[in-house]
Phi, psi and omega in degrees: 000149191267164202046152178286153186324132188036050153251144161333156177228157202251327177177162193236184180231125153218079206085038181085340175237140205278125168249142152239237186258328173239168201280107037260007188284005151277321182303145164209157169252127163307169184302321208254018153129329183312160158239170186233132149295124156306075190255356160206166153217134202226146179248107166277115173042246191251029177228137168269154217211129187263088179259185192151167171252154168245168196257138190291331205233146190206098191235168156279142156270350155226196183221004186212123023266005184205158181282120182326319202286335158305309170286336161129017183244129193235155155275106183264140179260159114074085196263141166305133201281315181291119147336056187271192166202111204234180198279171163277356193255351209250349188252000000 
């Protein structure tokens, strides 16, 4: 893994797919719906920690022949100004 205890990390493996910092490899969606920009990642003791904003508005981007968001492709809005941090396990 690249960096040291509570240092930024340049990037993860989380299921076969690389999330970093930048676009398009920062969008996720969480387990409970949110989706998150990614603007650092950090490792604390034995957990890694996500920090980033979520986007207020999640609309489709199309409704035909299925609503986009059934494939997993959504138009994201309006990203939250506020800071969280949520787990690598939260994904």
């Amino acid at each position: 893994m690249i960096g040291g205890r509570n240092k930024p990390l340049a990037h993860i493996i989380l299921r076969g797919f690389e999330l970093n910092t930048t676009l398009p490899n920062n969008i996720v969606k969480l387990d409970y719906g949110e989706v998150f920009s990614i603007i650092r990642i950090q490792r604390k003791q034995n957990s890694i920690y996500l920090h980033g904003n979520a986007y207020k508005t999640v609309t489709d981007a199309f409704k035909f022949p299925c609503k986009s968001t059934k494939v997993r492709i959504m138009k994201l809005s309006r990203l939250c100004n506020r800071i969280i941090i949520i787990s690598i396990d939260d994904i």
